[in-house]
C-alpha positions in Angstrom: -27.3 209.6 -165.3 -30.1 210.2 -167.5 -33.3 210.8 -166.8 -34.2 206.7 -166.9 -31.0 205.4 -164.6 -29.1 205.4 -167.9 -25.3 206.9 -168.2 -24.9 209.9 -169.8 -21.4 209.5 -171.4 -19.5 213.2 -171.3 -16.0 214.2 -172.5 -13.3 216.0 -171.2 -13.6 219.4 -173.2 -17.6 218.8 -171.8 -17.2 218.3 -168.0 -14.7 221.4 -168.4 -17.1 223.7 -170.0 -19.8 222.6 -167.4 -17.3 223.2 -164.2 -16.7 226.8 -165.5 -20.3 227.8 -166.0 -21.4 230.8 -164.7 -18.6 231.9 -163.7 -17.2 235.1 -163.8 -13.8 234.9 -162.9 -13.1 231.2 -164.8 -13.4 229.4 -161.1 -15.7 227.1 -160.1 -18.2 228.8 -158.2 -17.1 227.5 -154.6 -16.9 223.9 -155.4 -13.9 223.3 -153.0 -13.7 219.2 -152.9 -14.8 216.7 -155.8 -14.8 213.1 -155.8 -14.3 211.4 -158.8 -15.1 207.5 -157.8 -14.9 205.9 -161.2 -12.2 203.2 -163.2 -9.9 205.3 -164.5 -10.3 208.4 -163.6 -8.1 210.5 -163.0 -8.0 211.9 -166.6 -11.5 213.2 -165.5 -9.9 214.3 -162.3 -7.2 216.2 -163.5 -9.9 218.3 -166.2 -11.0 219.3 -162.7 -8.2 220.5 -161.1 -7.8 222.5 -164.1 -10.9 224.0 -163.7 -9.6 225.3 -160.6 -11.2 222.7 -157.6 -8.9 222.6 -155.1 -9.2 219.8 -153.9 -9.9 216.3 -155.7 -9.8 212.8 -155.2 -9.6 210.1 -157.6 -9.1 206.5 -158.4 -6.0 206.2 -160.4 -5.8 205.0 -164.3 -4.1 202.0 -163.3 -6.7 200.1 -162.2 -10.6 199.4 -162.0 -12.9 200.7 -159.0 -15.2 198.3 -157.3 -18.4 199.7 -156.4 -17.8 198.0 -152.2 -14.5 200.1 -152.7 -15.4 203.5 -153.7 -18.5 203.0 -150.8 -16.1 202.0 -148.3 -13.4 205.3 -149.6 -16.7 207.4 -149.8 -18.0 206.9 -146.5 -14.6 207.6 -144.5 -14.0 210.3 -146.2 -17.2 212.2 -146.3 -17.6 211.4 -142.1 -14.4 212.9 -141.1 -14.9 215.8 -143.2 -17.4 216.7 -141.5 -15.7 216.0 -138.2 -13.7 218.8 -139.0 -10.5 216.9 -140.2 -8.4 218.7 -142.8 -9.0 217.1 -146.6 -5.6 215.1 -146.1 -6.6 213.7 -142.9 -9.9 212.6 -144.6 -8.6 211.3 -147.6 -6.1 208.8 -145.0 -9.5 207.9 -143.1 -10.7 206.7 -146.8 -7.7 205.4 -147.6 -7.7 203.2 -144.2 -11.3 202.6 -144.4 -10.8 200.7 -147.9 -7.3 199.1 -146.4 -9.1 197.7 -143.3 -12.1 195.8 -145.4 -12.5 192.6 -143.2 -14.6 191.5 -146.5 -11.6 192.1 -148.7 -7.9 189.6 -148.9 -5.5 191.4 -147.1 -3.3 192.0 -150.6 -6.1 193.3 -152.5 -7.0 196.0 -149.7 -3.6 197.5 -149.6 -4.1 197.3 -153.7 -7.3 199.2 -153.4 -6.6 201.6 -150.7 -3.0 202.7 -152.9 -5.4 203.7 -155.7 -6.9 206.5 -154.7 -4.5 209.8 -155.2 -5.4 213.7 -153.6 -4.7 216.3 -156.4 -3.1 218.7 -157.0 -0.2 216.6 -155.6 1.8 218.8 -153.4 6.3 219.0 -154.6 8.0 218.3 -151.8 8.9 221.2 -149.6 6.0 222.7 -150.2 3.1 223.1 -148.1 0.1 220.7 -148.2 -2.5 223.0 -149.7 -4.6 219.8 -148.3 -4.4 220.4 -144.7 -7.3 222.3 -144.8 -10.8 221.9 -142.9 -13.8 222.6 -145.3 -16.3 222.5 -142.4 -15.3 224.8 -139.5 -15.3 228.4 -138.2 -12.7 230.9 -140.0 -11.2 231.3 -136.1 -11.0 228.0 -136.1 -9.6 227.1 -139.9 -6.7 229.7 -139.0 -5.8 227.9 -135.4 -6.1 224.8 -136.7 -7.9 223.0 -134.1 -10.9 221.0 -135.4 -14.8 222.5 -136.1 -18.3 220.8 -135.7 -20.2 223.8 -137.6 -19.3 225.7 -140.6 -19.6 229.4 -141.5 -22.6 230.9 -140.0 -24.3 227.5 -138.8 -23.6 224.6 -136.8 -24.1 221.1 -137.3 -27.4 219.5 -135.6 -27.8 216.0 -134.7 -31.3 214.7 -135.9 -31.0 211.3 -135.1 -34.0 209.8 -133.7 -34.0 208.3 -129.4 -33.6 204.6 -129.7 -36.8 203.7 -128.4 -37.8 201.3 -125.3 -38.1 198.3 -127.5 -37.0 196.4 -130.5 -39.2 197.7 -133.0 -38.5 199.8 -135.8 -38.8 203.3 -135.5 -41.1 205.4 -138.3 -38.9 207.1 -140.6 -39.6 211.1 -140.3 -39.3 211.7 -144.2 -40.9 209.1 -147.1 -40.1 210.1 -150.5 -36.9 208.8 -153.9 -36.7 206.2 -154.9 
């Protein structure tokens, strides 16, 4: 966006130079996961992976990208995540969260949810360079088992005690938009 809500339009060779910024090495200094939610693109998606993200998810080029869609992908994604699933089990939790719509026809979920694509795809016989948890412990990213706190810090829960009654509760910041 620009500065007024606007888009700021930005090619390819553009979004490449800004990924490799400041970097020393010609990586992209720790950004492990991107999710490009737009129509078409996984052009854009694959100037990523090029850049050297490990990790990226995209809408196809085959078809357009409802805003209710990308949500619905966004918000499974982003919650198991931070569960401590690997980034192929949280790309299926998107995938089912947009294939499960109860708002959506039954054919156009399945449509929707066979969209999205996880690059670099893996050849078969590899292994999945996906089954990998981005927040958890190093003991616990090399055992496997799932994490609730990353590196050097854990996850708190901030959510405010439903109170005794049916009144809204004060927010505890104010502030955007």
């Amino acid at each position: 966006e620009n500065g007024r809500g606007g888009s700021h339009a930005i090619d390819l060779e553009a979004l490449n130079e800004l990924l490799l910024a400041g970097t020393e090495t010609g990586g992209t200094a720790g950004v492990e996961v991107d999710v490009v939610n737009s129509c078409y693109g996984r052009s854009s998606a694959q100037i990523i992976v090029d850049a050297g993200v490990s990790h990226v998810v995209s809408a196809d080029n085959q078809g357009r990208l409802r805003d209710k869609v990308a949500a619905n992908f966004s918000r499974g994604f982003y919650l198991a995540l931070i569960a401590g699933k690997t980034v192929r089990q949280a790309f299926e939790v998107g995938k089912a969260a947009v294939a499960n719509d109860p708002d959506t026809p039954p054919l156009q979920r399945r449509r929707e949810s066979d969209q999205f694509v996880l690059l670099p795809e893996c050849e078969k016989g590899d292994a999945d360079i996906h089954n990998r948890i981005i927040f958890g412990c190093p003991e616990q990213q090399s055992s496997g088992t799932r994490a609730f706190g990353s590196a050097g810090g854990r996850l708190v829960d901030e959510t405010s005690l439903l109170p005794k009654h049916n009144l809204p509760t004060a927010p505890r910041i104010v502030g955007g938009r």
